[in-house]
C-alpha positions in Angstrom: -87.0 37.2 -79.8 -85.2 38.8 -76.9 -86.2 36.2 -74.6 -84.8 33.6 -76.6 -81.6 35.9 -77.2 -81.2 36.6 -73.4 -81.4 32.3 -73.1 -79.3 31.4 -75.6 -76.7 34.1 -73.8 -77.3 32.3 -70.8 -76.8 28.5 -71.7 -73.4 30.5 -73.6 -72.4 32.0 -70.6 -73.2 29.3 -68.2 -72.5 26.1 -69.8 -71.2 26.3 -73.1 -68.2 29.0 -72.6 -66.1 26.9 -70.8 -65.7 24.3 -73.7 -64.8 27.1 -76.3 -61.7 25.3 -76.8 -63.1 22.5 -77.5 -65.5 23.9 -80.1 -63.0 25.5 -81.9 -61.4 22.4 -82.6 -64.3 20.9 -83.7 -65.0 24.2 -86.4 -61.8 23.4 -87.5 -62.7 19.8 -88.8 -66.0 21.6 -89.7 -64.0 23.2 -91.9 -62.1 20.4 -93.9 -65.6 18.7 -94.0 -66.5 21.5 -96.0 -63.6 22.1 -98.0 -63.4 18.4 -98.7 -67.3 18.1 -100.0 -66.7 21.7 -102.2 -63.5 19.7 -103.5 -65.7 16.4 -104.5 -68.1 19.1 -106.8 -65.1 20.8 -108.5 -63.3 17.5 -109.2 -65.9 16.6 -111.6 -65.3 19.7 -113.8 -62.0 18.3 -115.2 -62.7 14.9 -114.5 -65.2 15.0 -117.2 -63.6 17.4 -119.6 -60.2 15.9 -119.5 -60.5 12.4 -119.1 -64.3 11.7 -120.6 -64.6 14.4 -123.6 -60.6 14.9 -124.3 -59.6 11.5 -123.3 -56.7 12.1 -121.2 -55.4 9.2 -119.8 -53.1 11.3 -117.7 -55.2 12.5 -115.1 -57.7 8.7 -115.0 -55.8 7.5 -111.6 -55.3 11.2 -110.3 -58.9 12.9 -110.0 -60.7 9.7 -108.7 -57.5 9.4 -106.4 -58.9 12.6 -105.7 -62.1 12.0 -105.2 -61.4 8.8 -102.9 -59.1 11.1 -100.2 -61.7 14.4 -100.3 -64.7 11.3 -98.9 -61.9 10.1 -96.7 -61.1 13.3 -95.1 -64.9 14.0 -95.1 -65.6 11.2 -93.2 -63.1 11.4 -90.5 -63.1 15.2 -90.0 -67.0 14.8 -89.8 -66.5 11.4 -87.3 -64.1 13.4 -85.6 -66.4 16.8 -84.8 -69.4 15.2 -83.9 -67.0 12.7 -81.1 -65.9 16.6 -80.0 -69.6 18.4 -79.8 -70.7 14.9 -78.4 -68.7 15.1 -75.6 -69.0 18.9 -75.4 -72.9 18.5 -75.2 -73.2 15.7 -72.6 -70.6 17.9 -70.3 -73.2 20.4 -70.4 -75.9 18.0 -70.1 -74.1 17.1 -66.6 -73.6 20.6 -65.8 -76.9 21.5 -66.2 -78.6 18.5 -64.0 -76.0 18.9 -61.6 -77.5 22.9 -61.4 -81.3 21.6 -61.2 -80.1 19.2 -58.8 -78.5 21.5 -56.3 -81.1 24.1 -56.8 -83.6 21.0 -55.6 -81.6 19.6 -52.8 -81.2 23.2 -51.5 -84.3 24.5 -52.3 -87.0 25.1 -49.1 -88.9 22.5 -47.6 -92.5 24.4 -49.1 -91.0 24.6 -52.8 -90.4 21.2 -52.9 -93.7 20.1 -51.2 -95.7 21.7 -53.4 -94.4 20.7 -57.0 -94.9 17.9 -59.1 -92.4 15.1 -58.7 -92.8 13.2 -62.0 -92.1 16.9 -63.2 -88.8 17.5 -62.2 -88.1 14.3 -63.5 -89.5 14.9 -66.7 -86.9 17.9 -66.6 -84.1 16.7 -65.4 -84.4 13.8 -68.5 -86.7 14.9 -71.0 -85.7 18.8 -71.3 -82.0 18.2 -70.6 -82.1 15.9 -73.8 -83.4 18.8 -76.3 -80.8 21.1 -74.8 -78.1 18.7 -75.0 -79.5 18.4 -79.1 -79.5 22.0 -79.2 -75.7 22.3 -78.0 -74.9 19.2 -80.2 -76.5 19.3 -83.1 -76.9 23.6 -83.2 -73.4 24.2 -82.9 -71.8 21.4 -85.2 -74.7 21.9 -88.3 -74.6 25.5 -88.2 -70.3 25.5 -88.8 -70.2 22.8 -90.9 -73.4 23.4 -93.0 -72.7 27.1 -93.4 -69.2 26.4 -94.5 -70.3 23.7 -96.4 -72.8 25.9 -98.6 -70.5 28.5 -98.7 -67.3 26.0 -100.1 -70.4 24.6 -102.5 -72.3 28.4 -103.7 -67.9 29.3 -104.6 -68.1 26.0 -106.7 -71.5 27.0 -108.5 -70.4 30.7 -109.0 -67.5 29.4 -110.4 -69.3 27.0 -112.6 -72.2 29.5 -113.9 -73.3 32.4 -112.2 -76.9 32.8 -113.5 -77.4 29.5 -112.5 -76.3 30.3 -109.0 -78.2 32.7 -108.7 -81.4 30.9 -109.4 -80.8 28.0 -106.9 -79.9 30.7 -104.2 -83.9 31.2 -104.2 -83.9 27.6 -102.8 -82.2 28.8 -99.2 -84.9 31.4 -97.7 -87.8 29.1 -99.1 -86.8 26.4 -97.2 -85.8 28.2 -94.2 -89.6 30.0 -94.1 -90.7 26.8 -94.2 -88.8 25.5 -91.5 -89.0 28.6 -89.2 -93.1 28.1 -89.0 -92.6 24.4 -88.3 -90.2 25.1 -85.4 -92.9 27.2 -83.4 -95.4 24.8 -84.0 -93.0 22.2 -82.8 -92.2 23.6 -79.8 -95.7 24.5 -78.7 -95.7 20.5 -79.1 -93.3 19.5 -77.2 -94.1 22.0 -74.0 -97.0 19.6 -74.3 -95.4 16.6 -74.2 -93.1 18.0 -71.4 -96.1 18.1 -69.2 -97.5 14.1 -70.3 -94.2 13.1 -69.7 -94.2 14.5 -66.0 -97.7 12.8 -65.2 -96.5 9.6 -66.8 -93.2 9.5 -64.0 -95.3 11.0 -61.2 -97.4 8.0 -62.1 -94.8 5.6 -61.9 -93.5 6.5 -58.9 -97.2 6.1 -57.5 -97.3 2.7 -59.2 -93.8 1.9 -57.5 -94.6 2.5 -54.5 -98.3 1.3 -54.2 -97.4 -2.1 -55.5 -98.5 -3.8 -52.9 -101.9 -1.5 -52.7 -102.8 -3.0 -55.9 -102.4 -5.9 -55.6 -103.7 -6.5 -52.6 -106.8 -4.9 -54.1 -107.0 -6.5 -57.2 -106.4 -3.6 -59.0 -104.0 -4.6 -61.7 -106.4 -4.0 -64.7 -107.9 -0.7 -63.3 -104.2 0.6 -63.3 -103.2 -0.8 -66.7 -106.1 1.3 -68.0 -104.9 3.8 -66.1 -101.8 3.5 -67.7 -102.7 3.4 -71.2 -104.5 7.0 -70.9 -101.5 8.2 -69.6 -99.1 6.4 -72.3 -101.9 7.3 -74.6 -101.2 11.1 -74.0 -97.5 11.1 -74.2 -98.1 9.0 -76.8 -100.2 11.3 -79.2 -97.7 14.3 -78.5 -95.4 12.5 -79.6 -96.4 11.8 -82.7 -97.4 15.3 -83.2 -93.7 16.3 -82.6 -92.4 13.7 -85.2 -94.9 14.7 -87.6 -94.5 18.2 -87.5 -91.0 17.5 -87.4 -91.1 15.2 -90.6 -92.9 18.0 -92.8 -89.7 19.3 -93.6 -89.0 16.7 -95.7 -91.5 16.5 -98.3 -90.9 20.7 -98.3 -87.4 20.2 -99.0 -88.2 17.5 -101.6 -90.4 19.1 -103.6 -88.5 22.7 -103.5 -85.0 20.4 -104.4 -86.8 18.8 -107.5 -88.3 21.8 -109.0 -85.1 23.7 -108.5 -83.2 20.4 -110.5 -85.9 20.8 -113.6 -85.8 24.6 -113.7 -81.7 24.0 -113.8 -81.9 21.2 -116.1 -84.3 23.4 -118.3 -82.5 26.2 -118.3 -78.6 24.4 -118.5 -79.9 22.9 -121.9 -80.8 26.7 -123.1 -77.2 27.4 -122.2 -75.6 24.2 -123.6 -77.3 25.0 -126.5 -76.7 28.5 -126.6 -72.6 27.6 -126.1 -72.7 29.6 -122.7 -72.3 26.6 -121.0 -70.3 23.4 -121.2 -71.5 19.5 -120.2 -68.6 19.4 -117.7 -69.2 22.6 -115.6 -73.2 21.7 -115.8 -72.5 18.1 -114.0 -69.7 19.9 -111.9 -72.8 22.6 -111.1 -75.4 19.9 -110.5 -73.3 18.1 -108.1 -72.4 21.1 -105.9 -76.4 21.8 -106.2 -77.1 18.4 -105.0 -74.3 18.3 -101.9 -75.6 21.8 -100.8 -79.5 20.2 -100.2 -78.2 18.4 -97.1 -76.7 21.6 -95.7 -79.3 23.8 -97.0 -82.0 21.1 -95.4 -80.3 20.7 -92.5 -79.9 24.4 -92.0 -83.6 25.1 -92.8 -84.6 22.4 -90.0 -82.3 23.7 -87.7 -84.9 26.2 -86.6 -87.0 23.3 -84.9 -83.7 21.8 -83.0 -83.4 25.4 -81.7 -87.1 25.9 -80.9 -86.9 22.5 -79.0 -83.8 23.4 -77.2 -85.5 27.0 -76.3 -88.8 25.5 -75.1 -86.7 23.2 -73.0 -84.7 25.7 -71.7 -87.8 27.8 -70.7 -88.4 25.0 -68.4 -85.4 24.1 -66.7 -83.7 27.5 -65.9 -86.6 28.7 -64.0 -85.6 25.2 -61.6 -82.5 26.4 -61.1 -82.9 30.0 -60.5 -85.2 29.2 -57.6 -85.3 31.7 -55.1 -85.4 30.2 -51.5 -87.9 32.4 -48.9 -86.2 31.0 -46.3 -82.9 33.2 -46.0 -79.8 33.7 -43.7 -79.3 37.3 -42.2 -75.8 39.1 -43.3 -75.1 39.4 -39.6 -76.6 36.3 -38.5 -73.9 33.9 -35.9 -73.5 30.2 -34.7 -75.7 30.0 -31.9 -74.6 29.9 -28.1 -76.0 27.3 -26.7 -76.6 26.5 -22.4 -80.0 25.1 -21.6 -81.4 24.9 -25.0 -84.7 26.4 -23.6 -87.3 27.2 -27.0 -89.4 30.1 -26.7 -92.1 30.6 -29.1 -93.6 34.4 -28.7 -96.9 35.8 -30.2 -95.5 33.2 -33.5 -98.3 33.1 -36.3 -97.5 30.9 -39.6 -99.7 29.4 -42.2 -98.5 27.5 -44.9 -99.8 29.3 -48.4 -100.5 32.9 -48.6 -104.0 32.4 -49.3 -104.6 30.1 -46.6 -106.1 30.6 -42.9 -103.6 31.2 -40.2 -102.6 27.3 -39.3 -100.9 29.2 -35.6 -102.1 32.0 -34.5 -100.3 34.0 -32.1 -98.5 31.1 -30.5 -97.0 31.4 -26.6 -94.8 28.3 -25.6 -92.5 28.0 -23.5 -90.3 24.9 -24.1 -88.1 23.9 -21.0 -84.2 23.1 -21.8 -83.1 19.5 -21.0 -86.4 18.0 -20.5 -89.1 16.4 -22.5 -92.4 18.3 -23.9 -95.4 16.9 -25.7 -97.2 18.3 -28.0 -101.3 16.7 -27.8 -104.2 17.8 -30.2 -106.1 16.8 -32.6 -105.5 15.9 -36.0 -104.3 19.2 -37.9 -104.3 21.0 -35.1 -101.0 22.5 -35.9 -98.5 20.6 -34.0 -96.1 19.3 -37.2 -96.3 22.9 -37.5 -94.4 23.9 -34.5 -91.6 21.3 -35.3 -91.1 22.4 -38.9 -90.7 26.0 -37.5 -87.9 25.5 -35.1 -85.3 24.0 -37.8 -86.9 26.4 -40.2 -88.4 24.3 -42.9 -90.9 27.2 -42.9 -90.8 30.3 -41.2 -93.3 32.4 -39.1 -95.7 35.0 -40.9 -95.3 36.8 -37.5 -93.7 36.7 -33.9 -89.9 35.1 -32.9 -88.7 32.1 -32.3 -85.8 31.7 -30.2 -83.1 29.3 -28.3 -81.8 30.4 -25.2 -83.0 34.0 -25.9 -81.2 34.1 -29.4 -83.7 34.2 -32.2 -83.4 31.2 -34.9 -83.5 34.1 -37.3 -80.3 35.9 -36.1 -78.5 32.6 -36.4 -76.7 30.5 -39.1 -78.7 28.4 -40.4 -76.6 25.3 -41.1 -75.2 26.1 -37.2 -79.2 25.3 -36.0 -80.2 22.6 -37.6 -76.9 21.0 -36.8 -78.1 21.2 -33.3 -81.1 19.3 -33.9 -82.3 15.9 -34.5 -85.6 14.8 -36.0 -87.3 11.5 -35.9 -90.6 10.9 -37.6 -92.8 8.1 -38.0 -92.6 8.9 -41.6 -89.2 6.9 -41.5 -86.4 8.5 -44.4 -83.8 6.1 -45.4 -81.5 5.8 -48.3 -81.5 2.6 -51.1 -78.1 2.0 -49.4 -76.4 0.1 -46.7 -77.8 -0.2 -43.3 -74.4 1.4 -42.1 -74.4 4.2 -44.3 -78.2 5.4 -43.7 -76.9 5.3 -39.9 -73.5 7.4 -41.1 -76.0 10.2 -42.8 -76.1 12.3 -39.7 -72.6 11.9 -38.9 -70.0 11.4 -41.7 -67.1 11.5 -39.9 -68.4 8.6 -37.2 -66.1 6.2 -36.4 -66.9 2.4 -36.6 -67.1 2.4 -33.3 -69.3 4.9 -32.8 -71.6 3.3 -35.2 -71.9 0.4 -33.6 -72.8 2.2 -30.3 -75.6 4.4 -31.9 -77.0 0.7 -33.3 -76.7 -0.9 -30.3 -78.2 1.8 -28.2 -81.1 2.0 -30.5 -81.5 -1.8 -30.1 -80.6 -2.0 -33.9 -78.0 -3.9 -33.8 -79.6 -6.8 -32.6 -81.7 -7.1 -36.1 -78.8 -5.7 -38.0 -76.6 -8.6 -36.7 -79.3 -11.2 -38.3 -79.3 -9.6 -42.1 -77.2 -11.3 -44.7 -74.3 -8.8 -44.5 -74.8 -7.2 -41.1 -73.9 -3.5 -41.6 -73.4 -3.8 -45.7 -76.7 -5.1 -46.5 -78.3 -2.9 -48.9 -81.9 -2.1 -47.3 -83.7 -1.1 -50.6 -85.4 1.7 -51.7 -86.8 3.8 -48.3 -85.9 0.4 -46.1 -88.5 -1.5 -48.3 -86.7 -5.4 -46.8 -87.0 -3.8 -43.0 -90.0 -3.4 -41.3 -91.5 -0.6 -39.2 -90.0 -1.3 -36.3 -86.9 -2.1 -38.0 -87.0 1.3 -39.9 -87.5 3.1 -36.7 -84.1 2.3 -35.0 -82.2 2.8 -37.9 -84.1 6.2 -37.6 -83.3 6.5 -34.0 -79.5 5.2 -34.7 -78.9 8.1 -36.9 -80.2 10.5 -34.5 -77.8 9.3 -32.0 -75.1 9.4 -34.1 -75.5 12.9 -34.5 -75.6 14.0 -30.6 -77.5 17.0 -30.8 -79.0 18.6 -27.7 -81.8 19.6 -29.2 -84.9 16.5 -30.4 -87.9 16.7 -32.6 -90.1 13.6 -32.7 -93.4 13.8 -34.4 -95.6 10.3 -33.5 -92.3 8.1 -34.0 -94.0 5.4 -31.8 -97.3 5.3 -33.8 -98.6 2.4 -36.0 -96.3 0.3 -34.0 -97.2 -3.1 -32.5 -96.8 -3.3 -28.4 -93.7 -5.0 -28.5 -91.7 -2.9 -31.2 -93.2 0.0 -29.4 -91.9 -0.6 -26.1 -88.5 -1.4 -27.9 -88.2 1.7 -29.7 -89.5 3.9 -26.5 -86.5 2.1 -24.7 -83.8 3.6 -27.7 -86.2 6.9 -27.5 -85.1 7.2 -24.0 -82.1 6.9 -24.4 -81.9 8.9 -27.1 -83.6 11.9 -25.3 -81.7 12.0 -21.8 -80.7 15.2 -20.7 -81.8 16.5 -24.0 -84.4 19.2 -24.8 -86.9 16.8 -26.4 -90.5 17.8 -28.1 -92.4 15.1 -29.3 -95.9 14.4 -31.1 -97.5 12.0 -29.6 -100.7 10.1 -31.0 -100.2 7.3 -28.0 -100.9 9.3 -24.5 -98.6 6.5 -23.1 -95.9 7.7 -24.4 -96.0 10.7 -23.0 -97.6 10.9 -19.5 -94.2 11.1 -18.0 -93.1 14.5 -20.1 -92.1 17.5 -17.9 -95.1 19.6 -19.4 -97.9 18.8 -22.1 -98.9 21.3 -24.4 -102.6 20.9 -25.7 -102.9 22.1 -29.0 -106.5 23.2 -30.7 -106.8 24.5 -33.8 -103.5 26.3 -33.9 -103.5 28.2 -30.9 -102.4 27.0 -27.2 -105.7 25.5 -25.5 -104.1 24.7 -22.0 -100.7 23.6 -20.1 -99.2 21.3 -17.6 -98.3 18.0 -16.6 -100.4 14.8 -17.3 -102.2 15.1 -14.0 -102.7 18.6 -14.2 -104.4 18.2 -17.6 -106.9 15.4 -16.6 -107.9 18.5 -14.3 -108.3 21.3 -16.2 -108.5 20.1 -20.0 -111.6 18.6 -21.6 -109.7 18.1 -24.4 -106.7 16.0 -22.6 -109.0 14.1 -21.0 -111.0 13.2 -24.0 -107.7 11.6 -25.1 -107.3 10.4 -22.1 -110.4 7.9 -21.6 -110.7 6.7 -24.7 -106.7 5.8 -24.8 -105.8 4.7 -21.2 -109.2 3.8 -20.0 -110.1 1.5 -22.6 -107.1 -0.7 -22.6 
């Protein structure tokens, strides 16, 4: 109970405060909804008794005049407060994704690699829904049905209090009833949560493996693949709905034995002359306009526990806690030579994983170009991710010009630094704007001289709208090649003195490769340039060649020096080189 307590506070305090205003309005209209619905019951008192038992024609265009505005003002005050907590509840719905979202975006490279993607959809959809129900749907019922009952309980006191007092036994029933629904329902739907995460991590597979299947004939196998999936969801689902829907045939059967035992005991009180036929009706029609406030109060309980489980979900998203942290006393970095020193650096990317570097020694040269050469795993995406801090060491320093990445900003060093990868990011956007990424404030000009120095512009100048063409999701109406300019445009556009390129130039036919190791050239002049390598030609002229073997440094030096001294190198060597 304190749990939910302390995240109801929160989702106040957070997200709901700031729209008090608002609520309060919509109370108020709460309020002549239930005023107008108590009026409707005690109009029939002396509708009855003057105008069907005494016959006074008085009062026969008044009280249904009556009647007619108390449903009108009903109507539009009830129209008018759910518009209110409508609006109220999507602004929090924002609010809240805008949180998760930020919390993502900012969140550390290692978080974000190792969660579930269809998840965080799921969330960010799914779960944001059964809050915004909660905020929506809590708030409004629980003024207007409680004021409701309230206006409704006065009119039945009034009417006949022993009779009152019987159909107050109604209330806890159904809200018992409820309340053990509402925990089953939410166990329920933390279920569902989780089908309707695989289902969009699926999607997203299916997305972007379309041509995988088909090329593979695989259209059937995923449909069946598809149907356990939708088959899941599905069956949660339905659990949800029907534990959702046994409220109703609670509520029924409670409402209908309250109306016999009333009607029973109303004819013992007619008949006794303790009772009149006008304030019985006038009773039975307050008892039968409280059973939607007293049902919808009673159900409320599963709204809430929906909202709560939901909750549960989401805030732990946005209270993520990043590892990677800024010092209090950490400043922009002074920057000369851009030389990179790794020293005695150890890192490994789960805590209970072997060391992936162990005690690392490099010495990176400022201006120049370095290569990084090793096998498969080896560890060399590892040093990149390291020096822009995507992941920081387990042990040993890091540092630029003899000021450790730790003791600077950390916006200030990765605004010195450039990445291209062969694993190409672009933006379902124009082909000028995935250039403008790294740069906002480019000029046109300056666009154009990052594309044509890339040798971009020369395929950019053959789309249907040159620079505005919209290159689909992750560049999917550009090829590799094509991809790997724009890549390279970006980086240029940027002008950082510091570059990172892991195997940029691999899975690329002759041609395209000599193309984009032209705009790689150009892109690294002058510049302190480490790049991965899976093509030794690529590399043979870097300053010094770094051979990588299962995370530690095997051996050092310059392409010739290597063939010399490594057996590793020169394994690479002969059956690249040679063979061709």
């Amino acid at each position: 109970m304190t749990g939910n307590f302390q995240i109801i506070k929160r989702l106040f305090n957070d997200y709901t405060k700031t729209f008090l205003g608002k609520i309060m309005i919509s109370v108020f209209f709460s309020l002549i909804v239930a005023s107008a619905t108590s009026s409707i019951a005690w109009l029939l008192d002396p509708a009855i008794k003057k105008i069907f038992v005494e016959k006074d024609q008085t009062l026969i265009l008044l009280i249904p005049g009556l009647i007619i505005i108390a449903f009108a003002a009903k109507g539009i005050s009830l129209y008018v407060a759910r518009v209110i907590m409508i609006g109220v509840a999507e602004d929090v719905r924002k609010n809240i994704q805008t949180d998760m979202l930020k919390s993502l975006i900012n969140a550390d490279t290692s978080l974000i690699d190792n969660k579930h993607t269809g998840k965080f959809l799921s969330n960010l959809t799914y779960d944001t829904g059964l809050i915004t129900n909660l905020v929506s749907s809590a708030i409004l019922n629980v003024t207007k049905d409680s004021f409701t009952l309230i206006g409704l309980l006065t009119v039945m006191f009034y009417q006949n209090w022993k009779l009152a007092l019987i159909s107050i036994v109604m209330i806890p029933l159904a809200t018992l009833a409820a309340k053990s629904l509402g925990k089953r329902i939410g166990k329920v739907s933390t279920e569902a949560q989780v089908h309707s995460g695989e289902l969009s991590a699926y999607l997203i597979e299916i997305f972007k493996n379309h041509k995988l299947i088909k090329i593979f004939q695989k259209e059937n196998y995923e449909l069946n693949r598809s149907n356990k999936f939708l088959d899941a969801l599905k069956e949660k689902m339905k659990k949800i709905n029907i534990v959702f829907n046994r409220a109703s045939p609670i509520m029924e059967c409670l409402t209908g034995i309250m109306i016999a035992i009333l009607i029973f005991l109303s004819g013992k009180l007619i008949i006794a002359g303790e009772l009149n036929i006008n304030n019985f009706f006038s009773f039975l029609a307050a008892m039968m306009l409280a059973y939607q406030p007293v049902r919808s109060l009673a159900t409320l309980h599963v709204t809430v526990n929906l909202g709560l489980s939901a909750a549960k979900r989401i805030l732990p998203i946005i209270d993520i806690k990043n590892e990677i942290k800024e010092r209090k006393d950490s400043k922009n970095l002074i920057l000369k030579n851009c030389e990179i020193k790794f020293s005695n650096c150890s890192f490994k990317y789960d805590k209970s994983e072997n060391l992936t570097l162990k005690n690392l020694n490099l010495n990176i040269s400022g201006g120049k170009m370095t290569a990084l050469v090793g096998h498969s795993g080896a560890g060399k995406s590892s040093i990149l991710n390291l020096i822009p801090r995507f992941f920081d060491c387990e042990s040993g320093d890091i540092t630029i010009d003899d000021q450790s990445i730790y003791s600077a900003k950390i916006h200030d060093l990765r605004a010195n630094i450039s990445i291209v990868s062969q694993d190409t990011a672009l933006f379902d956007d124009t082909v000028k704007n995935n250039i403008l990424y790294s740069n906002l404030n480019a000029t046109e000009k300056e666009i154009k001289e990052a594309a044509e120095k890339s040798f971009a512009d020369e395929f950019i100048q053959k789309l249907p709208n040159k620079y505005d063409t919209i290159i689909g999701e992750n560049g999917i109406r550009l090829s590799g090649g094509e991809k790997q300019r724009l890549s390279i445009a970006r980086a240029m556009l940027k002008k950082t003195p510091i570059i990172l390129l892991d195997e940029a130039t691999s899975s690329l036919d002759a041609e395209t490769e000599s193309k984009i190791q032209d705009a790689i050239n150009l892109l690294t002049k002058n510049k302190t340039t480490i790049v991965i390598a899976h093509r030794l030609s690529t590399i043979l002229n870097s300053n010094k060649i770094f051979v990588i073997d299962k995370g530690e440094l095997s051996a050092e030096g310059t392409h010739e020096q290597l063939i010399k001294i490594s057996s590793i190198y020169k394994n690479f060597y002969e059956k690249q080189i040679r063979r061709n």
